[in-house]
C-alpha positions as CSV (number, residue, x, y, z in Angstrom):
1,X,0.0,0.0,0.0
2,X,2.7,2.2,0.1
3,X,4.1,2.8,-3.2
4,X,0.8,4.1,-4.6
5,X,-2.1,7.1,-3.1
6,X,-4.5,5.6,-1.4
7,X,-8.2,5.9,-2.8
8,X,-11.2,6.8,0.0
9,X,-12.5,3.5,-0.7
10,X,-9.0,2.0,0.0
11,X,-8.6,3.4,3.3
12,X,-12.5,2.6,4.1
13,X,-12.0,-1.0,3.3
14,X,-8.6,-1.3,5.3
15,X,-10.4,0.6,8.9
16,X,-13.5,-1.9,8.5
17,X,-10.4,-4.7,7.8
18,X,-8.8,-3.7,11.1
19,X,-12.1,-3.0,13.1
20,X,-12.8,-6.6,12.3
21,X,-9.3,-8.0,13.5
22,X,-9.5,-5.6,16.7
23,X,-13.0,-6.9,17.8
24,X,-11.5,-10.8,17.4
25,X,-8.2,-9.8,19.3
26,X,-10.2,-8.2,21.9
27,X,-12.2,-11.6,22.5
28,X,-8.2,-13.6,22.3
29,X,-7.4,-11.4,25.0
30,X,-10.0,-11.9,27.1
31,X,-9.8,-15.8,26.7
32,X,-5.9,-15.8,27.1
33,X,-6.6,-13.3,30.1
34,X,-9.0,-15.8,31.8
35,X,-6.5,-18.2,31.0
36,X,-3.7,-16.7,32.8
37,X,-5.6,-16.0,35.8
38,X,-6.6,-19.6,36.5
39,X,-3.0,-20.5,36.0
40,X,-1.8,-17.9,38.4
41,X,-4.6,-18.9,40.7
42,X,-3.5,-22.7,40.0
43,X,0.4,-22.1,40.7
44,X,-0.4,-20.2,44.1
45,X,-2.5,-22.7,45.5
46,X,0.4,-25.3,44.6
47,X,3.0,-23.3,45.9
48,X,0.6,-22.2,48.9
49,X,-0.2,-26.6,49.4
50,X,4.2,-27.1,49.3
51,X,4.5,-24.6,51.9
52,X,2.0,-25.6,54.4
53,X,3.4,-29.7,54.0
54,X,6.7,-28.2,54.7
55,X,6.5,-26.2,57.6
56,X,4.4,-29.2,59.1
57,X,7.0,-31.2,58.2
58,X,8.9,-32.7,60.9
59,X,12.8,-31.2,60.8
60,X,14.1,-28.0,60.6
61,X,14.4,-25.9,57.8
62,X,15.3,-22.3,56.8
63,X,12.9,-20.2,55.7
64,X,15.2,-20.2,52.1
65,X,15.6,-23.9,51.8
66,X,11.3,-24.3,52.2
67,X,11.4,-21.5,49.8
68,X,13.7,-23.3,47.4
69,X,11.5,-26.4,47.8
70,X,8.7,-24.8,47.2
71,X,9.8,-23.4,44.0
72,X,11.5,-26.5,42.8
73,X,8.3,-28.8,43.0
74,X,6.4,-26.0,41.5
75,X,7.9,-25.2,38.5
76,X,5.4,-26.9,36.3
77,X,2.5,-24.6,37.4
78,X,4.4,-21.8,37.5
79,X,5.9,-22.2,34.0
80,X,2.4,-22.7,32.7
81,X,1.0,-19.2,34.3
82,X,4.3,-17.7,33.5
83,X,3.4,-18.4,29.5
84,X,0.2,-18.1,29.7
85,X,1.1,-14.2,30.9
86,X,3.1,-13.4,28.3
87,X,0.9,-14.7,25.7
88,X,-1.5,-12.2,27.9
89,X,0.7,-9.2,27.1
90,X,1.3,-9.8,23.4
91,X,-2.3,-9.8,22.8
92,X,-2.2,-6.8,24.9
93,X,0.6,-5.1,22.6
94,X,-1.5,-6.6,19.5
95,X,-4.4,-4.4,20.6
96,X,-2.3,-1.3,21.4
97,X,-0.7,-1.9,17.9
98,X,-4.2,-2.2,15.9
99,X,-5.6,0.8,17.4
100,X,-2.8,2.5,16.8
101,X,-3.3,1.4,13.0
102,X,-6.3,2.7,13.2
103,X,-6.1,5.9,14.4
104,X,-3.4,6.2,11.4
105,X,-6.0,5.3,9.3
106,X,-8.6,7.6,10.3
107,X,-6.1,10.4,9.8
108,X,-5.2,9.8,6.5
109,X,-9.1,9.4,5.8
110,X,-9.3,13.0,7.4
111,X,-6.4,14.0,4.8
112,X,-8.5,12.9,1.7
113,X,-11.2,14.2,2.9
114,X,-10.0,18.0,3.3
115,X,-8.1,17.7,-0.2
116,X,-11.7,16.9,-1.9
């Protein structure tokens, strides 16, 4: 689309184009949003579950090496939310990125508009 002007129409059919993809991206971030907070919610209560068998664990331990533990048999869940986050934020930044195609596009249909 660069190398030639860009008709009315053209820019018309490329903001309906991107209102489209905004609307579906806006319902991927929701689902992916959800998704993140059940596997934040899921890792917690894991991590929450180790630390409570620890500490009523009989031995002693410092409060690092329960930490450690707890982080160790964790991992699973908290590589899952930790994903499932930054899958979170790109949809964010794919949102922040269509609107701001958007707004490019209105402009330019501004342009053509004042030059008619």
């Amino acid at each position: 689309m660069a190398d030639r002007l860009l008709s009315q129409g053209d820019i018309e059919t490329e903001i309906m184009r991107l209102s489209e993809d905004l609307e579906s991206e806006t319902y991927r971030y929701a689902d992916i949003a959800d998704l993140a907070a059940t596997s934040e919610a899921d890792y917690k209560l894991s991590a929450a579950r180790l630390m409570v068998a620890l500490v009523s664990s009989p031995g002693k331990m410092t409060a690092q090496e329960r930490q450690a533990r707890v982080d160790a048999e964790s991992d699973g869940p908290y590589r899952v939310w930790k994903i499932n986050e930054a899958r979170r934020q790109a949809s964010k930044e794919a949102l922040l990125s269509l609107r701001a195609r958007l707004d490019s596009l209105r402009t330019l249909s501004a342009n053509i508009r004042n030059q008619t």
